[in-house]
C-alpha positions in Angstrom: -132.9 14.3 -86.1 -131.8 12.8 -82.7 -134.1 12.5 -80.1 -133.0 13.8 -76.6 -132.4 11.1 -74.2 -134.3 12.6 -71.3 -137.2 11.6 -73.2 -137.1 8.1 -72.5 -136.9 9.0 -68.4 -137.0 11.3 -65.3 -133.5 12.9 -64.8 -133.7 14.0 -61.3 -131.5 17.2 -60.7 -128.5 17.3 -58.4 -128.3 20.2 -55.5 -125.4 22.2 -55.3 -123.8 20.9 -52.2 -122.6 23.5 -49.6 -118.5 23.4 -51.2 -117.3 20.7 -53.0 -114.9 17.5 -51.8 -111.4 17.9 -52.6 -109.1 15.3 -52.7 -107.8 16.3 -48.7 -111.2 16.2 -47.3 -111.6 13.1 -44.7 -115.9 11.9 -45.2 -117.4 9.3 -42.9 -120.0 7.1 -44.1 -122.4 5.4 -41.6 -125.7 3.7 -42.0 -126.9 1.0 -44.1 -125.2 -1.4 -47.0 -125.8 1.3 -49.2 -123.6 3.7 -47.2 -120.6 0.7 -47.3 -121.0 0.6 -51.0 -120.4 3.9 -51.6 -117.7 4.9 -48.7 -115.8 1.6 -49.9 -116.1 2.9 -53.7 -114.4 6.7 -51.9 -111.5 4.3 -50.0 -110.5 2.0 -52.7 -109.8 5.2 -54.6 -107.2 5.9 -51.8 -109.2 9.1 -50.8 -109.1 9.8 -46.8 -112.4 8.1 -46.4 -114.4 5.8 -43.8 -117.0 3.5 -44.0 -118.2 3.0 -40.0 -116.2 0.6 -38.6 -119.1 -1.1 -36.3 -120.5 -2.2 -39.2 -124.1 -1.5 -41.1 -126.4 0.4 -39.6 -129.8 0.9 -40.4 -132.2 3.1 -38.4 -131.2 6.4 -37.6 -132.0 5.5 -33.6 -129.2 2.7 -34.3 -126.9 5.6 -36.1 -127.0 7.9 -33.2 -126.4 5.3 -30.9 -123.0 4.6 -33.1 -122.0 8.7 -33.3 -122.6 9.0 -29.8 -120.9 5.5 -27.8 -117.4 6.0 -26.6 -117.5 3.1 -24.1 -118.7 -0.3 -25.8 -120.7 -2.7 -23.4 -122.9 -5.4 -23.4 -122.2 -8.7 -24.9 -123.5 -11.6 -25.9 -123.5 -14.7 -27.1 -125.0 -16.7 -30.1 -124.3 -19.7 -32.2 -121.8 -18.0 -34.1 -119.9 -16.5 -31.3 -119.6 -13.8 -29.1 -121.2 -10.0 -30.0 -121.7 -6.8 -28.7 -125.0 -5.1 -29.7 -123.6 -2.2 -31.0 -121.4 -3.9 -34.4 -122.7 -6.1 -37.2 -121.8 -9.1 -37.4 -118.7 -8.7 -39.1 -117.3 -8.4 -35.8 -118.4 -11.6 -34.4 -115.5 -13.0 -32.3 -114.2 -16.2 -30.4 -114.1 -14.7 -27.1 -116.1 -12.5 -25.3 -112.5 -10.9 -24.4 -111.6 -10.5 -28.2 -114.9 -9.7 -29.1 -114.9 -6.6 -26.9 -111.8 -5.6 -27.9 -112.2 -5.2 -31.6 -115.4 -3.8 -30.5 -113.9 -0.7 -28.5 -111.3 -0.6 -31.0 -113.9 0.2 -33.6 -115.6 2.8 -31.5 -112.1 4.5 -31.0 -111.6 4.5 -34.8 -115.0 6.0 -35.7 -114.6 8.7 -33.3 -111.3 9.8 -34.3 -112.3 10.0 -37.6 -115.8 12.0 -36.4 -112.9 14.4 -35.2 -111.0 14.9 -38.4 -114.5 14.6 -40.6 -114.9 17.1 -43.3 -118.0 15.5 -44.5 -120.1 12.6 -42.6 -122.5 11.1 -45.2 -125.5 9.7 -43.2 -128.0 7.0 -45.0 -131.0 6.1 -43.4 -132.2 2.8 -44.0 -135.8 1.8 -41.8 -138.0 3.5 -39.1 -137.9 -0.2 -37.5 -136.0 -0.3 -34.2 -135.1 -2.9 -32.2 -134.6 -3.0 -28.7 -133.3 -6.6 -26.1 -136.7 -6.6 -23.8 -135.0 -7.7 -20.8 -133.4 -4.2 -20.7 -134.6 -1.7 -23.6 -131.3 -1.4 -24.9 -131.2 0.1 -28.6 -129.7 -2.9 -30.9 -128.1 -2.0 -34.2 -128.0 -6.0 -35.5 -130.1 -9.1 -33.7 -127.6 -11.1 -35.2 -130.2 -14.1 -35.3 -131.1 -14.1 -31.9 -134.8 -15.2 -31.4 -137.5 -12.2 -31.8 -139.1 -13.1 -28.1 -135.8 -11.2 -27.1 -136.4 -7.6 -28.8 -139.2 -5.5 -28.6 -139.5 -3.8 -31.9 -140.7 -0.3 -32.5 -141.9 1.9 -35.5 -140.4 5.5 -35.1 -142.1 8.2 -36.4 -140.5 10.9 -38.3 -140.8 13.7 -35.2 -139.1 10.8 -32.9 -136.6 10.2 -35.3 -135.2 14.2 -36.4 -134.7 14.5 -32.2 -133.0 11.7 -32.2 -130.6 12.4 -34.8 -130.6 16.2 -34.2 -129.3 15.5 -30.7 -126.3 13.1 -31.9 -125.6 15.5 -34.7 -125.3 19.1 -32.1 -123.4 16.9 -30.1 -120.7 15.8 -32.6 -120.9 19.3 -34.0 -119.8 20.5 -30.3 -116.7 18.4 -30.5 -115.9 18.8 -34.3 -117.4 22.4 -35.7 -116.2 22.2 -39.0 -117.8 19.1 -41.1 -120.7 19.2 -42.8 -124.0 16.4 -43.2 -125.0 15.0 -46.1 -128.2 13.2 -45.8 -129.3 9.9 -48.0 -132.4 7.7 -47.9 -131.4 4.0 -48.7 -133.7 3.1 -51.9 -133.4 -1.2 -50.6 -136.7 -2.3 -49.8 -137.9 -3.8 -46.5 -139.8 -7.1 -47.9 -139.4 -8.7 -44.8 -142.5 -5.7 -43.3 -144.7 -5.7 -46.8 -144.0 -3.7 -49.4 -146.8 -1.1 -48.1 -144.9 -0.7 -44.9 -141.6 -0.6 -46.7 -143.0 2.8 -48.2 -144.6 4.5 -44.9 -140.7 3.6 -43.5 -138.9 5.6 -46.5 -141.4 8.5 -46.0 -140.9 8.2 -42.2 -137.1 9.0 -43.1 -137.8 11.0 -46.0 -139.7 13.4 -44.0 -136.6 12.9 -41.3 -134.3 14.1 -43.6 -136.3 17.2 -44.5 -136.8 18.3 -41.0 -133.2 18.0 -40.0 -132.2 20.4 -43.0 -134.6 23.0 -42.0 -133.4 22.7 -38.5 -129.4 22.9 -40.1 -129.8 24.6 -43.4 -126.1 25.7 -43.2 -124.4 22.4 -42.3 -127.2 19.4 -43.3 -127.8 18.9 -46.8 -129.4 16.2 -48.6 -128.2 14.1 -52.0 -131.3 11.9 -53.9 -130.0 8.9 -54.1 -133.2 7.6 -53.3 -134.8 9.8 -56.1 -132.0 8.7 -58.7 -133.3 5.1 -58.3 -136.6 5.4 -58.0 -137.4 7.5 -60.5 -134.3 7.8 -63.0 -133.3 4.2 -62.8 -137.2 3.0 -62.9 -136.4 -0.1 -64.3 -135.3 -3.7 -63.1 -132.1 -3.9 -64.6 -130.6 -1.6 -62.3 -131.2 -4.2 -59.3 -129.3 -7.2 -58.3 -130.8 -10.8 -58.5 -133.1 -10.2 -55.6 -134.6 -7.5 -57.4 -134.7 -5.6 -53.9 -131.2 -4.6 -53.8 -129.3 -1.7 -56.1 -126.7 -3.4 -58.4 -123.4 -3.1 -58.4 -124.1 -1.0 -61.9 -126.8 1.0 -60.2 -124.1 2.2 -57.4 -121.7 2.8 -60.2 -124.0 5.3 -61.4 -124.8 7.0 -58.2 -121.6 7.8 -57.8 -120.9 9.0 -61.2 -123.7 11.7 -60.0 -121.8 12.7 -57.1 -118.7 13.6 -59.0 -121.0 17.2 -59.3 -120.0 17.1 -55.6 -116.5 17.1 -56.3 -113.9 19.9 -57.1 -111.5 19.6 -60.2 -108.6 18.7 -58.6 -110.5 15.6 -57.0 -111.8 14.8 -60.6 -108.8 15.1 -62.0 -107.1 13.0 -59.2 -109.5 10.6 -60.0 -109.3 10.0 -63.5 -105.3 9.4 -62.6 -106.2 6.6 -60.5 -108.3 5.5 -62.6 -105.7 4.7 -65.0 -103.6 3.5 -62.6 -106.1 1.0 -60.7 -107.0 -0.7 -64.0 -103.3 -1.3 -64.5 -102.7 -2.8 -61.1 -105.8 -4.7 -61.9 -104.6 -6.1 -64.8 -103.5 -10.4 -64.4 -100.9 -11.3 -67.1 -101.3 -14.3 -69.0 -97.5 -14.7 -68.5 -96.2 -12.4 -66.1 -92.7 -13.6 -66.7 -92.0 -11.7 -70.2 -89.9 -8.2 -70.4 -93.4 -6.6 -72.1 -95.1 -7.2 -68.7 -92.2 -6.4 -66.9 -91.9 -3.1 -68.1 -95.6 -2.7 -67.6 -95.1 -3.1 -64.2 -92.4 -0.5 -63.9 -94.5 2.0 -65.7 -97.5 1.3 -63.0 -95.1 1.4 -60.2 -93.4 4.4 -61.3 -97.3 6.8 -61.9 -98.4 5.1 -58.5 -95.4 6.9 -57.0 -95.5 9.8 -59.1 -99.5 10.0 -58.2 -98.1 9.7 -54.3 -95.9 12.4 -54.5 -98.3 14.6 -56.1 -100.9 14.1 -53.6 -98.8 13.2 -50.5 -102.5 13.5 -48.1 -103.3 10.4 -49.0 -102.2 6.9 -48.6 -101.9 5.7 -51.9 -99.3 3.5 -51.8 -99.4 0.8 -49.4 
């Protein structure tokens, strides 16, 4: 007799979200690594989707600071180049000239995206926020700057739903229609103790709670958090740090969020599927008339995968 396989650990159950994503729905992922991971695993799939162009985020102070700026100012600079304090520092230029703008540029892109978001997928990452002292100014990356130039703060849950509630009301004045979906990033903080790392994630926990009670019609929340720590409970599912998710672990999370999506977008998916693997393919000799018609073939479903889903950009 076979023994059920929820046995051997917690499954934690998925929500129903408030309508599934189809395949013309634009999402916007901002917040931490996490958030990149899984809005870059959306894009590569040619769906319309955004990972914030500023960069990582990690506090929600620092991810309403990024849904609210339309002007980018302030810059710096550092052994590696020129920054602003808004951007990672993927965006670390030459110049303080260039640096600013790619900087703007960035801000521009996020916002017009905001605009056309159906969904904006929001992962919190720390309660830890850092601010330059010489002027208070919210920071959303250091980028290696001595710590005598930031004060740093540990924001309660209270501080932290008004902070977010106000950047959220006033991106819902501009764009009505998208909805929130809430994650906790399930990283941990060694760099504050692994005791403080816990008080953060129920700090944002509790955030997350309070902003879907506020907006039970338009904020949800999805457990990725709860998925790791409790279904994945086991170190294999971490990378070589054993602090951050692995690339498998990810993989899995958003296997779980295909209950999110409709059956066209499944079924949209599973064609790429087939069709990325084949473009991923490397030929021992790419010369010979077998590969060559292999090529055809992949050429010809990417097209026919275009014109049967011609809101997306999948050939390029």
């Amino acid at each position: 007799m076979p023994i059920p396989q929820q046995l051997f650990r917690t499954l934690v159950p998925i929500p129903a979200p408030f309508r599934k994503i189809n395949v013309e729905d634009h999402s916007v992922f901002v917040g931490s690594c996490f958030a990149e991971v899984i809005g870059n695993m959306f894009s590569k799939s040619r769906l319309n989707a955004m990972f914030c162009p500023l960069g990582e985020t990690y506090s929600p102070a620092s991810i309403a600071l990024a849904l609210d700026t339309r002007k980018v100012s302030g810059t710096a600079e550092s052994l590696t180049g020129w920054h602003t304090w808004l951007t990672d520092t993927s965006m670390v230029r030459e110049t303080e000239e260039e640096c600013l703008r790619v900087a703007q540029e960035a801000v521009d892109d996020l916002q017009e995206a905001l605009l056309k978001a159906d969904h904006l997928f929001l992962t919190f990452g720390t309660n830890h926020v850092y601010r330059l002292a010489e002027t208070g100014q919210i920071v959303a990356n250091c980028h290696k700057h001595r710590r005598t130039e930031f004060n740093e703060e540990v924001w309660d849950a209270e501080l932290m739903t008004e902070t977010m509630d106000g950047a959220l009301c006033r991106l819902r004045e501009r764009n009505p229609n998208f909805d929130v979906t809430l994650t906790v990033s399930p990283y941990r903080y060694s760099m504050y103790g692994f005791h403080e790392s816990n008080l953060a994630k129920a700090h944002l926990l509790l955030t997350a709670e309070a902003l879907q009670k506020r907006h039970p019609d338009w904020i949800q929340y999805f457990p990725a958090y709860e998925i790791v720590k409790d279904e994945l409970r086991d170190y294999r599912f971490y990378a070589d740090d054993m602090l951050h998710p692995s690339v498998q672990t990810m993989r899995y999370i958003m296997g779980k969020m295909r209950e999110w999506m409709d059956a066209d977008l499944l079924k949209y998916l599973e064609r790429w599927g087939r069709v990325e693997r084949s473009l991923q393919h490397r030929p021992l000799l790419p010369m010979t008339i077998a590969h060559q018609r292999f090529a055809e073939q992949t050429r010809q479903e990417l097209e026919r995968l275009q014109q049967d889903y011609p809101m997306l950009q999948i050939v390029r």
